[in-house]
Every structure is written in C-alpha cells, then in structure tokens.
Backbone bond lengths (Angstrom), bond angles and torsions (degrees), N, CA, C in turn:
res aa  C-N    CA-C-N  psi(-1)  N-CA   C-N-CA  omega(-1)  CA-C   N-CA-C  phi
1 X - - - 1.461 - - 1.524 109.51 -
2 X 1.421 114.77 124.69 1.627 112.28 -174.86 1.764 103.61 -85.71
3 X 1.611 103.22 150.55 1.165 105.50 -179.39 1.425 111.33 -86.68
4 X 1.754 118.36 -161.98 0.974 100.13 -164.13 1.455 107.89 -137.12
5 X 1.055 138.03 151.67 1.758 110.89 -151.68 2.146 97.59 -155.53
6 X 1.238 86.04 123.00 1.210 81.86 -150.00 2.016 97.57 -113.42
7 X 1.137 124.46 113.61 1.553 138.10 -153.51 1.599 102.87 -120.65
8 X 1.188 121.18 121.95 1.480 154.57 168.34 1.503 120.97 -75.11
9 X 0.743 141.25 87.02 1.781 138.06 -172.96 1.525 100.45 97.22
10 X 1.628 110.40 58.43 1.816 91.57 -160.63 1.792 105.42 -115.15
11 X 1.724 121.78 13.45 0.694 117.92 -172.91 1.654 118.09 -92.45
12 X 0.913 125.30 -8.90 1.448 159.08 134.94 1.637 154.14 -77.92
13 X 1.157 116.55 144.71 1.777 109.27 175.04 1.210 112.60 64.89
14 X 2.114 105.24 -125.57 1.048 131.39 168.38 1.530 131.90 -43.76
15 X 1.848 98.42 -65.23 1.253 109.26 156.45 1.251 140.36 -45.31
16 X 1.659 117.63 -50.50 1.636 105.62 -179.63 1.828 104.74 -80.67
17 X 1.420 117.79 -9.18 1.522 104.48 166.19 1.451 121.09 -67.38
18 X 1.261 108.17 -48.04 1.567 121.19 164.73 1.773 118.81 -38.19
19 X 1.584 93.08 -61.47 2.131 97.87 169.09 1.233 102.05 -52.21
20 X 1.157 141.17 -62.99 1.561 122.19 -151.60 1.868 105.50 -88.51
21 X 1.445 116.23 -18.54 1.748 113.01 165.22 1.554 101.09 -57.44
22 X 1.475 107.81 -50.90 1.475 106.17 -170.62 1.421 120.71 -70.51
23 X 1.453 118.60 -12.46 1.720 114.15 -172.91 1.254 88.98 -117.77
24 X 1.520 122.94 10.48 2.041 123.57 157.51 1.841 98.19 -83.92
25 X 1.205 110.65 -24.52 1.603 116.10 -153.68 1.630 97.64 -99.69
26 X 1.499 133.80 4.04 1.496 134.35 -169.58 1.227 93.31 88.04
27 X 1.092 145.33 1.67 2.245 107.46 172.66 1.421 103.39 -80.86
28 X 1.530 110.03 160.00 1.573 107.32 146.30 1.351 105.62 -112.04
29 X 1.153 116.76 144.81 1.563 152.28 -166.58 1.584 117.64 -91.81
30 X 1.365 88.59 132.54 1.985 115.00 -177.40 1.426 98.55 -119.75
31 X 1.376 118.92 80.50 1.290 117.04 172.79 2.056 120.36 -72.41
32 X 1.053 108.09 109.15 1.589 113.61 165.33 1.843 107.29 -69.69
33 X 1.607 105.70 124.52 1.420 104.12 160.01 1.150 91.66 -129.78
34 X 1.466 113.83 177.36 1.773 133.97 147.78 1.247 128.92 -105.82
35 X 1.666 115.71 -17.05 1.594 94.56 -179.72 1.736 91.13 -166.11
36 X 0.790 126.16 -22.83 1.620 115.75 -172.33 1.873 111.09 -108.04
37 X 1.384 93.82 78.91 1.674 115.28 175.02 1.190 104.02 -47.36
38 X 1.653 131.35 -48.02 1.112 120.45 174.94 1.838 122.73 -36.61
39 X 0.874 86.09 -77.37 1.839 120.47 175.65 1.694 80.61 -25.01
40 X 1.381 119.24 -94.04 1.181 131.15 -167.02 1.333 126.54 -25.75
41 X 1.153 127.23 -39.75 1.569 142.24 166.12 1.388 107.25 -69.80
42 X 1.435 122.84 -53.30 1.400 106.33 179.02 1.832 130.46 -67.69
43 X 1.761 99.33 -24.97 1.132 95.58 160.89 1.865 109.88 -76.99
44 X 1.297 143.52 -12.45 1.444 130.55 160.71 1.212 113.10 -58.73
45 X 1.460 133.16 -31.88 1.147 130.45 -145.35 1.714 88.54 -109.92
46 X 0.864 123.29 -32.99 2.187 107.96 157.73 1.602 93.94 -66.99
47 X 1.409 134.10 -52.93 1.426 88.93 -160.47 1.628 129.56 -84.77
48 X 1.577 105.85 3.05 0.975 117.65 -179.61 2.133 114.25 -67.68
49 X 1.405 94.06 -27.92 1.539 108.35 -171.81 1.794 109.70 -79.59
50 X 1.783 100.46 1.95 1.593 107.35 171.87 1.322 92.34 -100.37
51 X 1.473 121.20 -3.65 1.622 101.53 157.75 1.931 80.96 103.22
52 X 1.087 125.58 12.71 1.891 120.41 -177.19 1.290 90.85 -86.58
53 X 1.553 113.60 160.54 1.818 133.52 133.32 1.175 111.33 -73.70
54 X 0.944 116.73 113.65 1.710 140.65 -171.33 1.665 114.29 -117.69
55 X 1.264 116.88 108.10 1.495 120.22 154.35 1.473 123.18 -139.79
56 X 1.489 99.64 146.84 1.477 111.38 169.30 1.509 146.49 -66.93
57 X 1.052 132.05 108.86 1.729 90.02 -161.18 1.898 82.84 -133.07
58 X 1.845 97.37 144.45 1.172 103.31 -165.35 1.559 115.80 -72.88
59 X 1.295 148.58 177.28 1.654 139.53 167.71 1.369 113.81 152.70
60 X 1.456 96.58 148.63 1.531 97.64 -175.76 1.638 93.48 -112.79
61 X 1.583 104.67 124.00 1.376 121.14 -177.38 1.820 117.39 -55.35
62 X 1.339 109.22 -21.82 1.423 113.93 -175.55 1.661 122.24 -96.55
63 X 1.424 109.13 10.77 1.292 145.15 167.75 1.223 131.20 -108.97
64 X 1.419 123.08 81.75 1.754 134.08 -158.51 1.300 92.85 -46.95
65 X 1.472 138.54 -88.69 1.245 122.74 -169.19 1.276 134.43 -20.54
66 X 1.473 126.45 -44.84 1.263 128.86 -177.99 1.838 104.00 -87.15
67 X 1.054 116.43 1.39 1.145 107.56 165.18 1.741 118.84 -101.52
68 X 1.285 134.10 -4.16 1.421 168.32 177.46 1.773 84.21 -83.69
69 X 1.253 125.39 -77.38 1.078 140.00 -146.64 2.208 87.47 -65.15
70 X 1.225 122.69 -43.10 0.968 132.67 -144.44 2.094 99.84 -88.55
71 X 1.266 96.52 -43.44 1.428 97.49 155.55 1.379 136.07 -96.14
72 X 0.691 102.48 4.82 1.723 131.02 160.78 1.938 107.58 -66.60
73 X 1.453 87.08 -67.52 1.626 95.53 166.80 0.967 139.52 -54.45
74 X 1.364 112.88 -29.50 1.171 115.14 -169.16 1.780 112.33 -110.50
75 X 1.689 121.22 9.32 1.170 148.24 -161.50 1.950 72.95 -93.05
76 X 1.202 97.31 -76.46 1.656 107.30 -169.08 1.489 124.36 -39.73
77 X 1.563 94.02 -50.92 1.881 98.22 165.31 1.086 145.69 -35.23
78 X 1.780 77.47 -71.93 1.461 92.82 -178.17 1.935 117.33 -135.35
79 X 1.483 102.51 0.40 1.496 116.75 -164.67 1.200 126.41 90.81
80 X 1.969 98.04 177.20 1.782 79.34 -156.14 1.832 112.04 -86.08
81 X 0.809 92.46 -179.43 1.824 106.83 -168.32 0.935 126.36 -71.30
82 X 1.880 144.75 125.86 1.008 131.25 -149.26 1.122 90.17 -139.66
83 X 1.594 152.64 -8.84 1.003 132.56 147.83 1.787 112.63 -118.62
84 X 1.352 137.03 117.90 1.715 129.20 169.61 1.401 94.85 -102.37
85 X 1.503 96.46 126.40 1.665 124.46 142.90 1.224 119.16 -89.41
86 X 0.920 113.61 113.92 1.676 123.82 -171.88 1.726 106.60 -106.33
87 X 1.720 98.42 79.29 1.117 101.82 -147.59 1.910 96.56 -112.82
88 X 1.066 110.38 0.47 1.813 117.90 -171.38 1.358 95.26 -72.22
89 X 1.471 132.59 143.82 1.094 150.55 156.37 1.152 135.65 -152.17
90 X 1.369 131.58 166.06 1.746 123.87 -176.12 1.932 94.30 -135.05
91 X 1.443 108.19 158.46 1.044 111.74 -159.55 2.340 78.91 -119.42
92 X 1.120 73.03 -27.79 1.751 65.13 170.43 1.827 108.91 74.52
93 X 1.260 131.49 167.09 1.192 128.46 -160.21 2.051 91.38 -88.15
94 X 1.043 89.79 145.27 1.767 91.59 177.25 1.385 101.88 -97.36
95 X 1.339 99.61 138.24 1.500 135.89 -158.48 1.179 130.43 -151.35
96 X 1.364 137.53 125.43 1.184 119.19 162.78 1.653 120.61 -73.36
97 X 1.464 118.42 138.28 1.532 130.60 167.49 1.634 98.76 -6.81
98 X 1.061 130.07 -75.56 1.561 130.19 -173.54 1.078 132.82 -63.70
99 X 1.260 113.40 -16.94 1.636 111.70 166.10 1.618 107.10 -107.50
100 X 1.261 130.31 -14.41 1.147 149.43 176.38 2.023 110.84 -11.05
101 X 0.998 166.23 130.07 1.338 132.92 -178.19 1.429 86.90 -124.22
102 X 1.356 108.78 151.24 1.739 141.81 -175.95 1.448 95.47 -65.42
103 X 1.228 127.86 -7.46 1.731 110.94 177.54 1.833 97.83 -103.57
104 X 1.125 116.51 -1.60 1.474 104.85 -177.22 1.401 97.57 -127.09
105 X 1.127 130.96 -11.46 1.746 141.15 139.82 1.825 105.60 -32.11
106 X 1.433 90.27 -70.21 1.459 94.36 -159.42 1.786 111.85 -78.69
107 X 1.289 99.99 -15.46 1.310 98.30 169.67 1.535 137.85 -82.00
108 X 1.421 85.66 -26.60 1.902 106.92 164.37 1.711 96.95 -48.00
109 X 1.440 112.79 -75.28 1.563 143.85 -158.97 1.797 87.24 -41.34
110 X 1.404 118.06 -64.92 1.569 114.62 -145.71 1.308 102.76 -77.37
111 X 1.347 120.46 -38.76 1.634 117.50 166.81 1.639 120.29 -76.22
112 X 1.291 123.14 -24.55 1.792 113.97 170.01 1.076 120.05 -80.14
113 X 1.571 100.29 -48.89 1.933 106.54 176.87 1.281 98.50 -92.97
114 X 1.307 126.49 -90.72 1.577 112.93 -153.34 1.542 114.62 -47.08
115 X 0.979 120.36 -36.40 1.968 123.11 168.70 1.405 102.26 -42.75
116 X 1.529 130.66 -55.15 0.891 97.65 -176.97 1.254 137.01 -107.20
117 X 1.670 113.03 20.36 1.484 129.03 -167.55 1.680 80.32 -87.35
118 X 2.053 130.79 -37.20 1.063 120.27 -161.47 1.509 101.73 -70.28
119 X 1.321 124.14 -55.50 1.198 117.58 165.16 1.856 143.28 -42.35
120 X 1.238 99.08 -33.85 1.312 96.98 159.92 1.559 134.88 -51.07
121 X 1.515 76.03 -48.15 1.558 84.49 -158.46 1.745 94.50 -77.43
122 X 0.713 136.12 12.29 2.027 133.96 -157.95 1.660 71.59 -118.55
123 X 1.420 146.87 -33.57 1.191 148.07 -145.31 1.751 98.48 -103.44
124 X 0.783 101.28 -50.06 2.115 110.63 167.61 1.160 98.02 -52.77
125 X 1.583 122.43 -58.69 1.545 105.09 -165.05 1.210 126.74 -36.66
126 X 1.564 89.41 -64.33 1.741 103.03 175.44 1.381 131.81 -72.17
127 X 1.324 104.43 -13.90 1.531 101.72 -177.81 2.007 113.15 -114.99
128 X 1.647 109.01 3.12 1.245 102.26 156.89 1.417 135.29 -55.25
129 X 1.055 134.15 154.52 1.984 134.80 172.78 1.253 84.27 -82.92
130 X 1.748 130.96 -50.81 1.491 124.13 -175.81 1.561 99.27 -48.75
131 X 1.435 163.09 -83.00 0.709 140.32 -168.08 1.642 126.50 -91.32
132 X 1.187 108.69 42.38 1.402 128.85 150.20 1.875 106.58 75.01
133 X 1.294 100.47 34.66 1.605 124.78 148.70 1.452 121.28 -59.60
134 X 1.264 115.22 174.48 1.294 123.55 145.10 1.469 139.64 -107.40
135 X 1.482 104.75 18.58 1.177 92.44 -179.25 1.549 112.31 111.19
136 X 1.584 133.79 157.34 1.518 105.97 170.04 1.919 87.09 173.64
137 X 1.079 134.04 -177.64 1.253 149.21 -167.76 2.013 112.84 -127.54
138 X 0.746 126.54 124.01 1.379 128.17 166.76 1.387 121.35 -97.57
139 X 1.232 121.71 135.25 1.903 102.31 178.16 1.926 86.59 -150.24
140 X 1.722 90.21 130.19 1.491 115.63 167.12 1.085 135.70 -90.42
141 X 1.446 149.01 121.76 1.347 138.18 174.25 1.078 104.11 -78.03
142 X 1.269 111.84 122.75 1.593 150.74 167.54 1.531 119.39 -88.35
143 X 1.415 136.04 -169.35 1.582 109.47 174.43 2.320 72.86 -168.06
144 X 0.877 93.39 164.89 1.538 107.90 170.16 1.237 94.78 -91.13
145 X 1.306 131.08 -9.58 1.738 119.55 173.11 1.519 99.55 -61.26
146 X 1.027 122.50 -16.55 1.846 137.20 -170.62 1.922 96.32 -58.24
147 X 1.274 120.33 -52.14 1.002 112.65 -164.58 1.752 110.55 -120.01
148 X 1.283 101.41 -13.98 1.771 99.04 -175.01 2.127 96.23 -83.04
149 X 1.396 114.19 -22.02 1.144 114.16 -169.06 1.603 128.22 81.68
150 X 0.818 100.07 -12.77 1.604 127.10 176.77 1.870 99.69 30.83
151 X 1.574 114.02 85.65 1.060 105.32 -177.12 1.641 119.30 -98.99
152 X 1.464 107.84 149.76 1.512 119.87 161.49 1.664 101.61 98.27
153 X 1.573 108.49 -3.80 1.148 115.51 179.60 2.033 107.35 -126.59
154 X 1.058 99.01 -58.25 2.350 104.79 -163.60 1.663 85.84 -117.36
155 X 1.122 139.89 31.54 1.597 114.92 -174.70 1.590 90.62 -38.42
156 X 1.331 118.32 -63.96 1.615 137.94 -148.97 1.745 91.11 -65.24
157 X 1.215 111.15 -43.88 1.639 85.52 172.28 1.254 130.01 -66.90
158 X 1.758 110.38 -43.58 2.018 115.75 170.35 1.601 95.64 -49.26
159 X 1.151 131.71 -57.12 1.247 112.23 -162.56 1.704 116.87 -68.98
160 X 0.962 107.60 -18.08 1.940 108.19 167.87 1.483 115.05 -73.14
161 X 1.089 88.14 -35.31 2.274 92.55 161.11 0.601 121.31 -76.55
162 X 1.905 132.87 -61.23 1.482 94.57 139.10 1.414 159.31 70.68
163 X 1.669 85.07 -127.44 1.113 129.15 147.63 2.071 116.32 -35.97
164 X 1.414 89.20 -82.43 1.345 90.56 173.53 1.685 130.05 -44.77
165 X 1.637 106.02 -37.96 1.612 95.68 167.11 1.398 118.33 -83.62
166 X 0.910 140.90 -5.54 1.159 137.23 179.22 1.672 105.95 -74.28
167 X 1.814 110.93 -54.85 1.348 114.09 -175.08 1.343 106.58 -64.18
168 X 1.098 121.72 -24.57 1.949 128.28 172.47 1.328 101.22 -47.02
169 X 1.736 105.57 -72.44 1.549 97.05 -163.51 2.003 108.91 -62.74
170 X 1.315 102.77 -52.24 1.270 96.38 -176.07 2.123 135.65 -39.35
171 X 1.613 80.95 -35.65 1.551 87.22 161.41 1.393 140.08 -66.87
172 X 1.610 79.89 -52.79 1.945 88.98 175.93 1.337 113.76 -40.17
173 X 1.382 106.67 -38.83 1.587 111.94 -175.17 1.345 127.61 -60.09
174 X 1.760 100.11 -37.54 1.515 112.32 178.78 1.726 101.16 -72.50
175 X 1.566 125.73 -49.33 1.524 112.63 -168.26 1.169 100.07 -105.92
176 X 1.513 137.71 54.33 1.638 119.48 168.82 1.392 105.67 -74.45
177 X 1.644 111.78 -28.57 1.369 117.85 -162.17 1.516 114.40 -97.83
178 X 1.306 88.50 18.56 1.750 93.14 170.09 1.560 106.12 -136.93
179 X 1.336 107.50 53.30 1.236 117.14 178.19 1.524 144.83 38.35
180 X 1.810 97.68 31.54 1.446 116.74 -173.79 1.879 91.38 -118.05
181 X 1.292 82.83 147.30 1.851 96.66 151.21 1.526 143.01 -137.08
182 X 0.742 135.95 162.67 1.302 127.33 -148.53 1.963 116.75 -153.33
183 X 1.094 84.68 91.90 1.518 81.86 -179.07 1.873 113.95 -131.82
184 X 0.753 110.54 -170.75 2.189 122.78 -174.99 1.289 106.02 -126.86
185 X 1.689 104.17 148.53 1.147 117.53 150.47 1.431 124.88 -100.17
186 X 1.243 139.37 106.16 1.272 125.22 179.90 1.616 123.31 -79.55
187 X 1.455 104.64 81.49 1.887 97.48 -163.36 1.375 105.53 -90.06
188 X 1.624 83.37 149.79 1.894 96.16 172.31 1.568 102.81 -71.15
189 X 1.587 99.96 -167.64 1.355 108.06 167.05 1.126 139.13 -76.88
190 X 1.385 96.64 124.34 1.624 102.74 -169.56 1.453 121.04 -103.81
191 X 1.335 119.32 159.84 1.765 135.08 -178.08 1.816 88.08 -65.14
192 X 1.045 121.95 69.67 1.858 121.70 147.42 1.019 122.13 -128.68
193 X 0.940 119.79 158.45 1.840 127.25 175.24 1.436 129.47 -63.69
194 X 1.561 119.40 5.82 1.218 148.30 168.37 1.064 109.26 -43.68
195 X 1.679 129.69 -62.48 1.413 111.33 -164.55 2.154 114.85 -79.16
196 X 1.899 107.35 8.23 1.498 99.32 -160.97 1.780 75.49 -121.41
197 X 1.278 126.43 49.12 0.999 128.74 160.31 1.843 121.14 -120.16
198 X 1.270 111.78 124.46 1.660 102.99 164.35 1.507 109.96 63.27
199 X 1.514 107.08 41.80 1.369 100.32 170.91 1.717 119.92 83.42
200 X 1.527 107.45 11.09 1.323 104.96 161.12 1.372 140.06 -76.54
201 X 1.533 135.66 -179.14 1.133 112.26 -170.41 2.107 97.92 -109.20
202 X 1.014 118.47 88.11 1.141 123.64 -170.40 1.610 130.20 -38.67
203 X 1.634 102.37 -8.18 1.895 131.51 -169.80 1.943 90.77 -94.45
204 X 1.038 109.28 14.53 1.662 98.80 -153.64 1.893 72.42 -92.06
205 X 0.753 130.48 -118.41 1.451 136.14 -175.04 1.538 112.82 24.71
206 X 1.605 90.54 -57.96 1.519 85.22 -174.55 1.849 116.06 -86.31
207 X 1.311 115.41 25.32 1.044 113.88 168.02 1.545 126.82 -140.16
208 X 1.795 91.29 22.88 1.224 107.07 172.86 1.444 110.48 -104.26
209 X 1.661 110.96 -13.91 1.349 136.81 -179.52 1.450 114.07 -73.68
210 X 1.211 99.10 -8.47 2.062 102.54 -150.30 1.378 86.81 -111.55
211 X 1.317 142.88 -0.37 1.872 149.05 -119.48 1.777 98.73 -172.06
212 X 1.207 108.27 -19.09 1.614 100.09 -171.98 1.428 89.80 -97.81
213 X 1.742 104.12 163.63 1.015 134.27 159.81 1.961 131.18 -45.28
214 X 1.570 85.38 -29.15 1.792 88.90 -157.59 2.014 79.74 -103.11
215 X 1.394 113.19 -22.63 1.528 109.46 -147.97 1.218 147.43 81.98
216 X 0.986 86.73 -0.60 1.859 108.98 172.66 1.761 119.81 -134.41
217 X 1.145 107.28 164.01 1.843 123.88 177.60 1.640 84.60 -80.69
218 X 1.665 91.47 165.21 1.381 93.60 176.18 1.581 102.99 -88.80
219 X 1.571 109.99 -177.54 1.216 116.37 134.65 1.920 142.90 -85.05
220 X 1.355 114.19 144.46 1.591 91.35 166.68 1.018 132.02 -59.75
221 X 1.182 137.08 -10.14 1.316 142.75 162.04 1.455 114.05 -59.63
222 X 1.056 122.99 -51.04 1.741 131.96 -175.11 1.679 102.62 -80.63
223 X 0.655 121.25 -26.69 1.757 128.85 170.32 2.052 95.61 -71.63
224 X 1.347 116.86 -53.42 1.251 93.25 -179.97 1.135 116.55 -99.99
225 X 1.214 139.24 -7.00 1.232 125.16 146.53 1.897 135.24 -26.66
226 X 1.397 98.62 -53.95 1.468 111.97 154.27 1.250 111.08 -73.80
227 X 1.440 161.42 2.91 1.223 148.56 159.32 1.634 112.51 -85.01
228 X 1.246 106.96 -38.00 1.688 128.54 174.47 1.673 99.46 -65.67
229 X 1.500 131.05 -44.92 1.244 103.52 -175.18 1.512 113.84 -83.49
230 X 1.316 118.94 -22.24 1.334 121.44 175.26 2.024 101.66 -58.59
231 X 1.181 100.18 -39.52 1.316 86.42 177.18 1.821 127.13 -65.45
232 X 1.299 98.65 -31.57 1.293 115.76 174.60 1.563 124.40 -60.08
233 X 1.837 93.61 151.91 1.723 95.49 -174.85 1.810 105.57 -52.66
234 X 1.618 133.95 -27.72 0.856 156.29 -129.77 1.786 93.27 -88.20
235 X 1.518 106.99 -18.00 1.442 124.53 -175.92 1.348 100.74 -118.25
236 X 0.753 115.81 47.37 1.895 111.03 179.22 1.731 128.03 -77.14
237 X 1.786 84.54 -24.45 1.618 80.26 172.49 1.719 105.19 -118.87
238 X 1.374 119.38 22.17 1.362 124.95 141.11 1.549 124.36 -58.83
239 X 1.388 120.29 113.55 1.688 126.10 178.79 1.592 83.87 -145.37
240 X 1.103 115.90 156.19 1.456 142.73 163.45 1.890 100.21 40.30
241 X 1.022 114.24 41.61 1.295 110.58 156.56 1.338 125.49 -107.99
242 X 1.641 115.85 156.74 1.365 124.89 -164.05 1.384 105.25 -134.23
243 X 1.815 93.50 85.40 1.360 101.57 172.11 1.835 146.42 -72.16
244 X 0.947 125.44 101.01 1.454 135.65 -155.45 1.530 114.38 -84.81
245 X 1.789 114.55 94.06 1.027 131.31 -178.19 1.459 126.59 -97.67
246 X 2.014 124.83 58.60 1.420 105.25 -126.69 1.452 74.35 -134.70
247 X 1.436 140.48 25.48 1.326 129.07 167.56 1.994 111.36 50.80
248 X 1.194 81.78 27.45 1.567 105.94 144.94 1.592 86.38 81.10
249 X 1.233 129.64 42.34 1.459 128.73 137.08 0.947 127.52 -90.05
C-alpha cells in the first residue's frame, strides 16, 4: 500500500523535485500550489508515470482556512498524510532591516512560519497514535540563511528559518511519542527561480556559488534527496534534527 505524502510549494524547484522523488519512492502525492496551474499538472503528470495518485489542490499556505480546506482534500482523495514537506516559502523583497516595509515583513512571517505551524498541526491530527493515527514523518524547509543571517539582503527571511528550526526541534519533542517525527532541512542555494521572484535579488545564486565550498548552487534534486531520506524508515531514529545541506557553507 503506497503512502501518502503531501508537499506545500510543490509546483516548482524544490518542491516539484521532491513530488516526483517521492511518487519514484511509492507515495502518492497531494500537491499544494498557489497560482501557476500550469506548473502543477505537469509536475502530476511525472508523478503519475511512477505509477502515484497525484492531485493538485490550490492554497495559500499562510491562510489557515485554505490549509483546512487542503487536508480536507486530500483526506478524500487519497487519505490522510503520512509524510508533510512543508516546503512553500517566500524569499520576500531583499532589503536592508531599515527600509524593510511591514507588508513584506509580515508576509515573509505568515507564509514561512505560520504556513507551516498551520500545516503541521492539521498533520498531527491525523497522524498522532494520541488521536488514533498511525504515525507519520514531518520535514521543514530550512535555508542556511537560518544561521549565516543573510545580511543587508533576507534578515526577515534568516529569521523565519529560524523560526523554522527552532519549531522543528520544539515539536519533535512534543509528538515523538505519538509516533510522528519532525525534523528540517537547512538548504543552501539552490538552481530555482526563487531568488527572480517578488522583489528578489536574482545575482544571489551566483554569488553564493563563488563563496561555497563545492562552487556551485545546488540542485533540486539534491535538496530532495535529503528531504526524502529524512522522510524515510531509513531515518527512524531522526526527530528534531537540523539537517545542513549547504555545499559546505
């Protein structure tokens, strides 16, 4: 019986590499997008050719309702969720702290953190033994902006990662004993279209490349590769770890 693996920001990058590793690996797939239907179907239509049940369902992660609505949907499809990547994010307009404006402040915040505190927790429900689950894996996108701070450009994004490792470890702790786990990826920079979105600085890649260890951005593929084993039985006594995939930054 294939499980069921349910991905947030998955019509793109990170995310749609992750859907189709995971519906190569036995899940069938609950893809989360927000706006590019196109995108979304073509990543269904690779994971469908691993032989998965694959659907899209539209939502903006930083909006509780549409995230209610989103496991809701996907309860009906295909059932409830046994692995969430809580993989949607915004890099937000780059800024320094002082010119920074409270509408791209708060918008970083409601889609990195609250997106995925909403998702989690819709993800406990169903997959606690306390409420008569089986059990299931959580995995967060993290960023090495988490600890380098990424200044004069994302302060407001490092600090939503953050964010994200902190709520990693703190959770795992609360549901290890109800047969969930919960850990992060902290990825470097990767080959996606992330930084030429919404006011990013699109040169960022190539000068995170010039500064790394290996010399290069990653790929999405190697970003989910490590998200897929954290999900895996292969990680079983992984809970609250914050794994650092940053090509040696």
């Amino acid at each position: 019986m294939r499980k069921i693996a349910l991905i947030t920001g998955g019509s793109r990058g990170i995310g749609a590499a992750t859907a189709k590793l995971a519906a190569k690996a036995g899940y069938d797939i609950c893809l989360n997008y927000l706006s590019n239907k196109s995108k979304a179907e073509a990543v269904l239509h690779d994971c469908k050719a691993y032989g998965a049940q694959a659907i899209a369902v539209r939502g903006d992660v930083g909006v509780e309702a549409d995230v209610v609505r989103l496991f809701e949907t996907c309860d009906a499809a295909l059932g409830p969720v046994d692995l969430l990547v809580n993989n949607a994010g915004i890099i937000g307009a780059a800024a320094k702290v002082e010119t920074l404006s409270a509408q791209v402040l708060q918008q970083t915040f409601a889609v990195n953190v609250f997106g995925a505190f909403y998702c989690a927790r819709q993800a406990a429900l169903r997959m606690s033994t306390a409420h008569g689950g089986r059990g299931g894996v959580i995995v967060n996108l993290s960023s090495i902006a988490a600890t380098n701070g990424s200044p004069g450009e994302y302060v407001h994004y490092a600090a939503s990662k953050g964010a994200i490792d902190s709520f990693t470890v703190g959770m795992a702790r609360e549901v290890g004993r109800e047969g969930i786990r919960v850990n992060s990826v902290q990825a470097g920079t990767a080959d996606t279209d992330v930084h030429t979105l919404g006011g990013g600085n699109p040169d960022r890649p190539a000068m995170v490349a010039a500064t790394s260890a290996l010399g290069r951005v990653a790929t999405p593929e190697e970003i989910a590769e490590a998200i897929l084993w954290l999900g895996s039985d292969k990680a079983s006594y992984a809970t609250g770890t914050v794994m650092r995939v940053g090509g040696g930054l």
